[in-house]
N, C-alpha and C positions, 0 to 999 in steps of 0.2 A: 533513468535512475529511480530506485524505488524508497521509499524513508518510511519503516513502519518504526510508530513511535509505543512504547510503553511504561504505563506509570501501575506503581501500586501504592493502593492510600486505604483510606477507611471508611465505613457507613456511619457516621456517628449519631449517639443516638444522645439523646435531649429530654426530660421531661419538664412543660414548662407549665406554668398557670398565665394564659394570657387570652384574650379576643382572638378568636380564631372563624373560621368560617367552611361548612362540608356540605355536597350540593344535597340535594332532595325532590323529591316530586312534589309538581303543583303544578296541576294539572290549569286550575282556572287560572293564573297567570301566563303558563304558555298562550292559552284560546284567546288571551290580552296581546299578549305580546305578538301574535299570529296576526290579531286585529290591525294591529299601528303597521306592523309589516304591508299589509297590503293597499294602507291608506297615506297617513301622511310620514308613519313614522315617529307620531307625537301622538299625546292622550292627555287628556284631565281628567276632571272630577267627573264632570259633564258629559264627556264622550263617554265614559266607562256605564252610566247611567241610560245613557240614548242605547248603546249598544244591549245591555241588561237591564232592561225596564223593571227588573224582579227587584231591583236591591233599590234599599232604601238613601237617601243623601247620607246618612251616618255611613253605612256600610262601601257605599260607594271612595267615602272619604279614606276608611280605614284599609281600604282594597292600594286606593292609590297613596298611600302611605309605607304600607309592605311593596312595594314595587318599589321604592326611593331604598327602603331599608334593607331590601334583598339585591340592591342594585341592577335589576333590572330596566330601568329607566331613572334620570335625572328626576331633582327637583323642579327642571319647566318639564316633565315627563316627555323628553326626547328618548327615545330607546338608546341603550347603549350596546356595547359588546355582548356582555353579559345577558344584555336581552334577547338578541338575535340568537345565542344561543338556547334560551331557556323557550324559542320559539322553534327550535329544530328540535329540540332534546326534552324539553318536557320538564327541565331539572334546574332551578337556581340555587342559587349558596345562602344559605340562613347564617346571620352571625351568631354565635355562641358564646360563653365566657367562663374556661375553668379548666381542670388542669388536661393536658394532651401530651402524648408521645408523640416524636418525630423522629424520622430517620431521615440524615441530612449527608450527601456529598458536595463537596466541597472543593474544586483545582481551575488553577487560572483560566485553563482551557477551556471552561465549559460553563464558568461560573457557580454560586449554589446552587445545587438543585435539591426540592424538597421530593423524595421518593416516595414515602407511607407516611401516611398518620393516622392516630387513634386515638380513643376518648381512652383515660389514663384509667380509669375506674373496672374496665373490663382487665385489665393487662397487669404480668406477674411486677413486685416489686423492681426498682432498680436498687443500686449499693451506693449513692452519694445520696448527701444530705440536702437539700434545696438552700439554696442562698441568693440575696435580691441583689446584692452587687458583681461587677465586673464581669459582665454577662458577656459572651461571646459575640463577633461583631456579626459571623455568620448568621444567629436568630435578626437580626437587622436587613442584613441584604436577603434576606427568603421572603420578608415582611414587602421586600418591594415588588418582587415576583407575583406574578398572575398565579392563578390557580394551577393545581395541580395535579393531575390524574395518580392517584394512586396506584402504585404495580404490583399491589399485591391484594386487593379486594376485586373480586370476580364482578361486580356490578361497576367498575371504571369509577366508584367514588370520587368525586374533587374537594381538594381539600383548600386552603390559602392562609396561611399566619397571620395575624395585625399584631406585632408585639408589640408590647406596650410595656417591655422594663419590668415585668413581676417577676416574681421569684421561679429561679430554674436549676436544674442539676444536670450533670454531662454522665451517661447511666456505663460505664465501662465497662460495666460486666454483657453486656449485649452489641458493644462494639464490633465488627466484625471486617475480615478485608474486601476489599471490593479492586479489581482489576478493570484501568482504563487502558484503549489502544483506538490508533490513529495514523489514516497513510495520509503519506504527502506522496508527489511523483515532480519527476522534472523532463518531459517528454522533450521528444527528437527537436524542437523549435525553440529550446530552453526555456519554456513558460512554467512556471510553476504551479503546480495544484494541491491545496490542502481539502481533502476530503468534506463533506460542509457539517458532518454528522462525525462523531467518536461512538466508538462501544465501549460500553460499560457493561460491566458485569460481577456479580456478589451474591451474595446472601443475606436474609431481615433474621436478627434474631430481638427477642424481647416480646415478640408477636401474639403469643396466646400461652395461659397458665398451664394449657397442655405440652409438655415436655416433647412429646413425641411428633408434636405437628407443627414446631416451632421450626427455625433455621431454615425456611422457604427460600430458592436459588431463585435470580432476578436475573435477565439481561434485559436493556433497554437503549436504543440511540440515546445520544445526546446533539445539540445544536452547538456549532463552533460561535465561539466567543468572541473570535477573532481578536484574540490577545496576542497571540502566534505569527508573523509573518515569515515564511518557509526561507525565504532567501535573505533574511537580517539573521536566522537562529540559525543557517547553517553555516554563514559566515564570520557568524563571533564561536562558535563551538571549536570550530574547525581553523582557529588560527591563534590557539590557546595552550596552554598546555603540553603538550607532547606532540601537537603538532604546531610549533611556534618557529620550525625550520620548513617542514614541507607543509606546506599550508595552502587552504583552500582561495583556490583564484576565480574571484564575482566576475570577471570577463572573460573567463573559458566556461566556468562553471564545472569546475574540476578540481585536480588535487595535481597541484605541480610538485614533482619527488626527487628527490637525488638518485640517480640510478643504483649509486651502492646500498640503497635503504630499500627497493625494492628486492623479494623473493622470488625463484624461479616461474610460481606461477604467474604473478603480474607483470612478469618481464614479457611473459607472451597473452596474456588477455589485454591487456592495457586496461583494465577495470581493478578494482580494488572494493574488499565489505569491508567496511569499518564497523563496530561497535563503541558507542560510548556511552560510558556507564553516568548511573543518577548524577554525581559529583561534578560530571562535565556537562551538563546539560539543562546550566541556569535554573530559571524559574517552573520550565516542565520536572525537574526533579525524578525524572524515572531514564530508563534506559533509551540509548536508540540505535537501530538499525541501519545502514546504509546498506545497499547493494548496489552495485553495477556504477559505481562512480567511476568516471573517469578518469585515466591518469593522464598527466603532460611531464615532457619532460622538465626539467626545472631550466634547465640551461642550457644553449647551443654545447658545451662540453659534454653535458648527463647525455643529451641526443646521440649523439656521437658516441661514447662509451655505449650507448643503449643499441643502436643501431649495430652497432661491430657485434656485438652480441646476437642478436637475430639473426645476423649475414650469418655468425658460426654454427647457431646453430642448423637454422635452413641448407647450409651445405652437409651433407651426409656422404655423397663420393664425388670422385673424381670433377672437377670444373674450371672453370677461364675464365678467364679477367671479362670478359662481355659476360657472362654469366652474373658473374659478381656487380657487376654496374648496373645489371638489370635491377638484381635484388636493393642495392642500395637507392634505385632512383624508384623504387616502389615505395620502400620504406622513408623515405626521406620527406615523402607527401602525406604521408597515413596522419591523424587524427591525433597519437601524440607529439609529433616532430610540427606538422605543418606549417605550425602560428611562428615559430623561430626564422633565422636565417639559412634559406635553404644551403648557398653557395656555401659560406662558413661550413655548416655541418660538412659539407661533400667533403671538403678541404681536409676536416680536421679527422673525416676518416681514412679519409686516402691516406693522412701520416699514420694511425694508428695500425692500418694493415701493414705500413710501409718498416713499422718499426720494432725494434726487440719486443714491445709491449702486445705485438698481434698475436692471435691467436699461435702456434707452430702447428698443429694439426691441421690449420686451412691454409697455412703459407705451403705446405708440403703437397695440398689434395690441390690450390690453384698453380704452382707450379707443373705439377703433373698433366693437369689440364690441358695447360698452355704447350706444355712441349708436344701433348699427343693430338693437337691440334686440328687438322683436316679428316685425322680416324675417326672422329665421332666416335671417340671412346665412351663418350656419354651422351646416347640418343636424345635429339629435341625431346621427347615424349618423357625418357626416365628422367630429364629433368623437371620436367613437368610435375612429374609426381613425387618427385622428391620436394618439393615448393615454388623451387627458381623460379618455375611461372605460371605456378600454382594459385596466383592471387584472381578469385574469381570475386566479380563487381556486379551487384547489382543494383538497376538504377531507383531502384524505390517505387515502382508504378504499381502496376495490379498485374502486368505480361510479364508472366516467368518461363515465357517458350525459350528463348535465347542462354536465357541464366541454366537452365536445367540442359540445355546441350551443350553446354561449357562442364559442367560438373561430368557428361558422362565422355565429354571427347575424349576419343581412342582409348575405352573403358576393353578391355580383354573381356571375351565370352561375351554371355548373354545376358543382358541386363532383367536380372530380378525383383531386385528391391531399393527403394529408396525409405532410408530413418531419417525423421525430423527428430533432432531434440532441440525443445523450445519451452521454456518455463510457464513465457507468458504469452499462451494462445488463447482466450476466455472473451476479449471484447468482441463484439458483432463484427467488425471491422478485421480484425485482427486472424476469426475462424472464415471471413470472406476473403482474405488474402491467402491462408493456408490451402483453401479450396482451389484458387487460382494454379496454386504451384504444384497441389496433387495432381490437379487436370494437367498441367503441362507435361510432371513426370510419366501421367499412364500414358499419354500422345505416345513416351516413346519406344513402345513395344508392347506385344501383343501379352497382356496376364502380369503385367508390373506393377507388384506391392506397393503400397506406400503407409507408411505406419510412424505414429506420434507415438512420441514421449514426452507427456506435460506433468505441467503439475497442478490439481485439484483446487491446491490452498484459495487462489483471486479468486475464481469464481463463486466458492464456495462463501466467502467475506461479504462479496458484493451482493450476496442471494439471500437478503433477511426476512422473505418472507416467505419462505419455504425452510421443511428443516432441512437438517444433514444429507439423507437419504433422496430426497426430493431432487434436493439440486443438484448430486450429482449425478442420478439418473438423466435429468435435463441438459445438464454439461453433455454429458455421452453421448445423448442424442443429437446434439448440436452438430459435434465432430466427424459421428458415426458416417454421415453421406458422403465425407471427403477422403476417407482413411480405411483402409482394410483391418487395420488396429489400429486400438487405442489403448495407453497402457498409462496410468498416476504414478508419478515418482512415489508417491506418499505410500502406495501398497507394498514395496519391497523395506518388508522393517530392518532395522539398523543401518540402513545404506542411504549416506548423504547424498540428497539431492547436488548433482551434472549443475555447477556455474555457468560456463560458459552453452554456445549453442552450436551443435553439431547436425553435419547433414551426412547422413552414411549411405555409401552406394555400395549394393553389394552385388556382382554377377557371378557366373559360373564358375569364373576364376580369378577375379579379381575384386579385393575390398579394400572403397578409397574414405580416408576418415578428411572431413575440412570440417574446422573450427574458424569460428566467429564470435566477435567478442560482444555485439549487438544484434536483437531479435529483426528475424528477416520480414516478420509480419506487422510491426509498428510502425509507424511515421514517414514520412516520403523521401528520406536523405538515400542516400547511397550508403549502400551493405555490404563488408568485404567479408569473404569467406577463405580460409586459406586452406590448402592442401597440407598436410600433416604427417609426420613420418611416426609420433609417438603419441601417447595421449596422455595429459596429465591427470587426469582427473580417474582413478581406477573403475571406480563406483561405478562409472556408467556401463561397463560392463557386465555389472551383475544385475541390472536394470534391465538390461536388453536378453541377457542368459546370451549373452557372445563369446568367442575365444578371445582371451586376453592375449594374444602374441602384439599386438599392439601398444600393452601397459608398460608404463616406464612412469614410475612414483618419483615424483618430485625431492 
């Protein structure tokens, strides 16, 4: 399950008259600071003097006085932070005092962060008046913040507040919006993971009296605040509101539903996307994504109602009561029935096929079944492929010899190609698992395609230090050794990205579509894939440039 989170808030911008501090070169205090580094660590008047015989006790004095006041080293001249780096980098922070710009974001997530600043004397007017009282608490918490790399001066400037209560003004007319995001995941072992870094991303205006070279674009990580815990904020979201009936369950780690509030298509994915919008989502205050949540049934009853549904639709022609028990004792153990009472379920569906309330188009297809009984009016194999027993299992390891000759048993003709569609192929892991199961499909005949349909977007998120163009050149190259194509959902414009994941076998005369509701290349659980007579989802078809005799819209 994937949880991309987004906020949108603002750059606010600030002009204040207060102590402040921006780094600078000093050369002869790093060559100090270089000193203690390789000695005790510590310095006085003394040493400064033994090491620079040139300088006088005065000057000596006043040398080690600018190291306490540029915080470079303590009052016992122990080196600090500040000085280790002013011994790698050359550059410490002078305090200053008078008026500055600041560009400040602001969210629980992440805390304040101070982005730019500037001496107020170069920079165009703002439009509020300055005033010494009730001053924002954010100029306060920036004040306890450590320095600050500037994102917008080319030499990496540091910048760091000391407010001190003078007079300040909040410049609105230079305001501008700034877009954060942020994943969380809840992997096959239910552990959860919040990302340790957010993206931010805006724009600086108020920046320079030149018109035309103002409004500078910023993206920059940010450090988790860890205000956030993934599994307390999905469980009060998600059992609120509109979902105060089907509501999220902390010990499945899913969304348990009443089967009548389910739509066709999660009656056969068993996942569900939720959005919830800023209003539902507490103190983050911005929108959020779910994908691939899990459903459960809500009740041994919903199970049952849910299950006779599956059984109707999986039957397509003619079949028998052993047919049907197959289906039901497959589905009775799937992922969302399991945690219930299995016997109950069996029970209360055997009344429902038994009674006015069953289907009549499967009472008529399994009576006919049964009477035509020893004809094999419907060969083992066409039931195969019709779903009956369709349900191919694989056990999660890294050997997909087994799994890929179950997909192609008693395939008609000559096997040509196998399609993966899989959203999330991008972790090292994830393109060493795919490789696995391309080598297993080409095992099984001599010139057998094997071709991905992913999607660009994770990898591309996860690759911030290369651009656009870089990473996905590097993605492709990843993939390219294991797949004769490789195709981005993200290149066919207007066409939503394939939810679910599908393995497509096509031969000379026969093409078999099985869907799955969980990626085959993640986590070590066991992966059901099922045999399909329809396809809900149209799109993927114009993805692949396939014949749609397959499509049946939801």
């Amino acid at each position: 399950m994937k949880i991309q989170l987004k906020y949108t808030g603002t750059v606010d911008v600030y002009d204040i008259n207060t102590t402040y501090a921006a780094s600078t070169r000093a050369p002869g205090l790093q060559r100090l600071c270089q000193w203690a580094m390789e000695n005790t660590g510590k310095l006085d008047e003394d040493s400064i003097r033994d090491e620079y015989s040139q300088l006088s006790s005065g000057a000596a004095r006043n040398l080690f006085q600018n190291g306490i006041v540029s915080g470079v080293w303590d009052d016992d001249g122990a080196l600090t932070d500040e000085g280790e780096k002013a011994a790698e980098t050359g550059e410490v922070m002078i305090k200053e005092v008078g008026p500055l710009r600041i560009w400040v974001f602001d969210h629980p997530s992440t805390g304040p962060i101070l982005l730019h600043a500037d001496r107020l004397t170069a920079l165009p007017m703002g439009d509020a008046a300055p005033q010494a009282d009730h001053s924002p608490k954010v100029l306060e918490k920036i004040s306890q913040n450590g320095a600050c790399i500037s994102l917008l001066s080319g030499d990496k400037k540091r910048w760091s507040v000391h407010w001190n209560k003078g007079v300040w003004a909040s410049v609105e007319k230079y305001r501008s919006r700034a877009d954060l995001e942020w994943q969380w995941t809840l992997n096959e072992e239910n552990e959860w993971f919040a990302e340790p870094t957010l993206s931010l991303r805006g724009t600086f205006l108020g920046t320079t009296k030149n018109k035309d070279q103002d409004g500078k674009s910023f993206r920059t990580t940010c450090a988790n605040a860890y205000e956030f815990d993934p599994a307390e904020c999905i469980a009060t979201w998600l059992s609120q509101g509109r979902f105060s009936k089907s509501r999220w369950d902390q010990n499945l780690n899913g969304m348990r539903r009443r089967f009548d509030e389910l739509d066709t298509t999660e009656r056969h994915r068993w996942t569900v996307h939720i959005g919830l919008e800023s209003e539902e989502t507490g103190r983050w205050a911005g929108e959020v994504n779910i994908e691939d949540m899990p459903l459960y049934a809500y009740n041994n009853e919903d199970a049952s109602l849910w299950i006779q549904y599956l059984i109707r639709e999986h039957v397509q022609g003619y079949t028998t009561t052993e047919g049907v028990e197959r289906l039901l004792t497959e589905f009775v153990t799937a992922s969302p029935f399991g945690w219930l009472d299995e016997k109950k379920i069996q029970t209360q569906v055997h009344k429902l096929l038994d009674s006015n309330r069953a289907d009549q188009r499967l009472s008529k297809l399994l009576s006919a079944g049964d009477d035509l009984g020893s004809m094999a009016y419907v060969p083992e194999v066409a039931q195969q492929r019709q779903g009956i027993s369709g349900n191919i299992i694989h056990d999660g390891t890294r050997d997909y010899s087994s799994f890929a000759l179950a997909l192609t048993e008693d395939l008609g003709g000559e096997l040509k190609r196998v399609t993966v569609v899989d959203r999330y192929v991008y972790r090292s892991t994830s393109i060493k698992k795919f490789g696995a199961f391309s080598t297993a499909c080409s095992e099984l005949g001599k010139g057998v395609e094997v071709r991905l349909l992913t999607s660009e977007t994770p990898y591309l998120q996860m690759s911030t230090d290369y651009t656009e163009e870089q990473a996905r050149a590097k993605y492709a190259g990843k993939l390219a050794p294991h797949c004769s194509e490789v195709l981005f959902m993200e290149s066919t414009k207007g066409v939503m990205a394939p939810h679910n994941r599908y393995i497509i076998v096509e031969s000379s005369s026969e093409t078999r579509f099985f869907e799955g509701s969980n990626t085959l290349f993640q986590g070590e659980g066991e992966k059901r894939f099922i045999l399909v007579n329809r396809i809900l989802e149209p799109d993927l078809f114009k993805h692949l440039e396939l014949p749609n005799n397959k499509e049946e819209k939801a």
